[in-house]
matplotlib code that plots the C-alpha trace (Angstrom):
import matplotlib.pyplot as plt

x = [4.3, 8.1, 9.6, 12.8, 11.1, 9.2, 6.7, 6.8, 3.5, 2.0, 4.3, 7.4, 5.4, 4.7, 8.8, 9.5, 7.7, 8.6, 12.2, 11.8, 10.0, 12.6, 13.1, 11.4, 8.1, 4.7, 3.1, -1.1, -1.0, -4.2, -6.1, -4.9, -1.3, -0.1, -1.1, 1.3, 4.5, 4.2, 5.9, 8.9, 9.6, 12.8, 12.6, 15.2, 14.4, 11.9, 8.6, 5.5, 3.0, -0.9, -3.6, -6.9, -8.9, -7.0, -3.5, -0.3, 2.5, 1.4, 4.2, 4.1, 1.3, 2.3, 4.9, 2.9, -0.2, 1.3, 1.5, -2.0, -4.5, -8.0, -9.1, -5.7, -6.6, -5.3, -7.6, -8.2, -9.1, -6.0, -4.7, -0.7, 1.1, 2.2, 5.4, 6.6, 5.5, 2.5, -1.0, -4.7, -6.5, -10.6, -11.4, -12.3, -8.2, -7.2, -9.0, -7.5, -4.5, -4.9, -7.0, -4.3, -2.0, 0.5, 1.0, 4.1, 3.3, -0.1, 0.4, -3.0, -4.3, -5.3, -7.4, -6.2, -3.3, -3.1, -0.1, -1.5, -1.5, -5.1, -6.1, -9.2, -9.4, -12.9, -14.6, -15.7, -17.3, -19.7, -17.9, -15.3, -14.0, -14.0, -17.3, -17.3, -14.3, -13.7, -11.0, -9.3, -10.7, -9.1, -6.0, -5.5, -6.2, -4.7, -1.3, 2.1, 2.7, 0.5, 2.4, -0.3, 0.7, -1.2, -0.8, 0.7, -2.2, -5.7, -6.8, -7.4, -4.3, -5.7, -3.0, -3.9, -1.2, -2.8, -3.1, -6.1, -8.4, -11.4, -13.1, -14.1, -11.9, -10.9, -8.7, -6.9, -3.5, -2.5, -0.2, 3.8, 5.2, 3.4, 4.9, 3.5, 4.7, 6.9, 8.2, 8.1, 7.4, 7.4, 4.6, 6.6, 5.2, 6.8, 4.1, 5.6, 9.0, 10.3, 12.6, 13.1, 12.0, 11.9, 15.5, 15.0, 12.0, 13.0, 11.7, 9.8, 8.3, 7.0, 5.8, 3.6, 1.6, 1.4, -0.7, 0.4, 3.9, 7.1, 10.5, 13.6]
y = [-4.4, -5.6, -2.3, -3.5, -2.2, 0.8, 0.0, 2.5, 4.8, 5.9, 7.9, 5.9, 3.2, 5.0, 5.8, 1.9, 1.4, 4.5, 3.2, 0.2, 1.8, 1.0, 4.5, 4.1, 1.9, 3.4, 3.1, 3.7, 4.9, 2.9, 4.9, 5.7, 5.1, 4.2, 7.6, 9.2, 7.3, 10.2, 12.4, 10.1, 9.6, 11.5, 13.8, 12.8, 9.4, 8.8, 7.2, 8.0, 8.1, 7.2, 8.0, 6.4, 9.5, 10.5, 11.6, 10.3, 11.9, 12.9, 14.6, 14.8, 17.1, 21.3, 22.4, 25.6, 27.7, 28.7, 25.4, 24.5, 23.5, 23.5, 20.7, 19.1, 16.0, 12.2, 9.4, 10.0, 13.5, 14.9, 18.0, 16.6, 18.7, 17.5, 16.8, 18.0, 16.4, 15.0, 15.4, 15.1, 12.0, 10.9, 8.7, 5.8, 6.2, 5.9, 2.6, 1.6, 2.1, -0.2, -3.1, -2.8, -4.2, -0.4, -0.4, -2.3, -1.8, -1.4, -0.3, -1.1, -0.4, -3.5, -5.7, -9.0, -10.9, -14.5, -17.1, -17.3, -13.9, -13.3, -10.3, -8.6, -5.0, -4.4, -1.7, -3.7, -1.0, 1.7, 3.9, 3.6, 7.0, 4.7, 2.6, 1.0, -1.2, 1.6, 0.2, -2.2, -5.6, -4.0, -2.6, -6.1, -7.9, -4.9, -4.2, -6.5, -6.5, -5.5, -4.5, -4.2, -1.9, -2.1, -2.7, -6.1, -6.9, -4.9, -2.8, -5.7, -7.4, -9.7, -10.7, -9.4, -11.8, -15.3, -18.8, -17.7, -14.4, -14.5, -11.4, -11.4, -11.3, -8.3, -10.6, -13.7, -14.8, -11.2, -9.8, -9.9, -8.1, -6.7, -3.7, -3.0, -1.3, -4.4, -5.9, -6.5, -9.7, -11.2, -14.0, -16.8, -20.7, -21.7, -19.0, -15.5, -15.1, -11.8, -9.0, -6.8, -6.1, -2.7, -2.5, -4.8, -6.7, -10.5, -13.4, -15.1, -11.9, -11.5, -14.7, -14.7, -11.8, -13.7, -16.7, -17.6, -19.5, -17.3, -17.9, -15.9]
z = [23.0, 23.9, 25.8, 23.1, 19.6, 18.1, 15.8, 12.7, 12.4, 9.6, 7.7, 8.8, 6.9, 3.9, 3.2, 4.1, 0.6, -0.9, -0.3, -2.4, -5.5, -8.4, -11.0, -14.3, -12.2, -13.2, -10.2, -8.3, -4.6, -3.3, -0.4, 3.3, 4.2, 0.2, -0.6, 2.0, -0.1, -2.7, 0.0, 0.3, -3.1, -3.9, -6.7, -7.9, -8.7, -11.8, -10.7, -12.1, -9.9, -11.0, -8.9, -10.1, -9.9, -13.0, -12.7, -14.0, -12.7, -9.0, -7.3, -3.0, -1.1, -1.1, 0.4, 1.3, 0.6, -3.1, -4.5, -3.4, -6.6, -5.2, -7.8, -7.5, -5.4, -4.7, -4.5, -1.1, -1.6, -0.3, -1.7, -4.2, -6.5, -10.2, -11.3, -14.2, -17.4, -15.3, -16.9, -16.2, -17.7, -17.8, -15.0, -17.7, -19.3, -15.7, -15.2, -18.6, -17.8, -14.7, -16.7, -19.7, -17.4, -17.7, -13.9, -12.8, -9.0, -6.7, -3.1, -1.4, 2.1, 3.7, 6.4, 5.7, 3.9, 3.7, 3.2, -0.5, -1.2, -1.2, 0.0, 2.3, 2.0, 2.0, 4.9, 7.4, 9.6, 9.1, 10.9, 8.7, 5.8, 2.8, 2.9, -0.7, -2.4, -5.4, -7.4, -5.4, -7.5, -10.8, -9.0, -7.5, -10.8, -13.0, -11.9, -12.1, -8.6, -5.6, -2.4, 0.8, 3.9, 7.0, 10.7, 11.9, 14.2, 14.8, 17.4, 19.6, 19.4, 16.4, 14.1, 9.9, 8.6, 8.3, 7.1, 5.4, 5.2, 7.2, 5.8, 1.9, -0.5, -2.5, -4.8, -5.0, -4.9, -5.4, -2.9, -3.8, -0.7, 2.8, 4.6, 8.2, 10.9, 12.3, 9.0, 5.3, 4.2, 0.9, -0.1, -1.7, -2.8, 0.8, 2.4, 4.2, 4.3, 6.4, 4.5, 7.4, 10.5, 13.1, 15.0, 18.6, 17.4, 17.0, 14.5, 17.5, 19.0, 15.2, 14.8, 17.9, 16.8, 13.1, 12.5, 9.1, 9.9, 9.4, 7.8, 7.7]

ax = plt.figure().add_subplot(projection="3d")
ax.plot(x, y, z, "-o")
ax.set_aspect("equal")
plt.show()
């Protein structure tokens, strides 16, 4: 990496997206980093968080030992709090509410996002803490928009934003917007087009760890 930039970890890409959640949006956390944007949503503004395992309403992980609900978990089984006038819902309303079409946003984790929008998000590895694609395909299909954050490249240097996606496809034509820890780009007809970027990174050192094509 260029000694000029910082790329953002995970956290620092969780409030990227949480900055950009309009009030009044009804909106599923998909698993990994999406989950951690619950934390960086202000109070403040009115978004009503869904998580798929049957919440509506999810407010940000406890503050301390008091506010701690045992059974009170995200879809990554990480312990959240409710907001007030959250509730509780069966796991087969929560997937109604996504396949009704009542979500206007979908943040998803992600291996893969093409010029296109399609995306890969399925576990490619064993090794791997989610080993199964759990709701993704009816989140991806389901909501009005679908924002993916991930890493810019892999663990080998091998870039995630592409012409098109290698690895099988969780949906197509899906993605609206990608947030990783270099940039935000929006898919448009004309292919990526790049929002923002960390402070000292430039459009070419971007592009060269892209292979999809790049505009500004």
């Amino acid at each position: 990496m260029s000694e000029g930039f910082k790329p953002l970890g995970r956290a620092g890409m969780a409030a990227r997206v949480a900055a950009d959640i309009p009030a009044g949006w009804y909106v599923n956390l998909g698993i990994g980093i999406p989950t951690l944007a619950a934390d960086f949503v202000p109070v403040e503004r009115e978004v009503v968080l869904h998580s798929e395992n049957g919440i509506l309403g999810m407010g940000p992980a406890p503050a301390s030992d008091n506010e701690v609900n045992p059974w009170l978990v995200n879809a990554s089984t990480q312990r959240v709090t409710l907001r007030d006038g959250g509730s509780y819902v069966h796991h087969a309303d929560s997937f109604a509410m996504v396949r009704g079409g009542h979500l206007d946003l979908c943040v998803l984790g992600g291996f893969q996002v093409a010029e296109n929008g399609d995306l890969a998000n399925w576990s490619q590895s064993a090794t791997e803490t989610g080993r199964q694609i759990g709701g993704a395909m009816d989140l991806a299909v389901g909501a009005k928009r679908v924002w993916v954050v991930m890493e810019h490249q892999t663990k080998d240097g091998q870039p995630r934003i592409l012409r098109r996606c290698s690895y099988p496809l969780t949906a197509a034509g899906c993605v609206s917007r990608v947030y990783t820890n270099l940039a935000v780009l929006d898919v448009t007809p004309d292919g990526f087009k790049v929002i923002d970027m960390v402070p000292g990174l430039s459009l070419a050192e971007l592009q060269a760890r892209s292979e999809a094509t790049l505009s500004s």
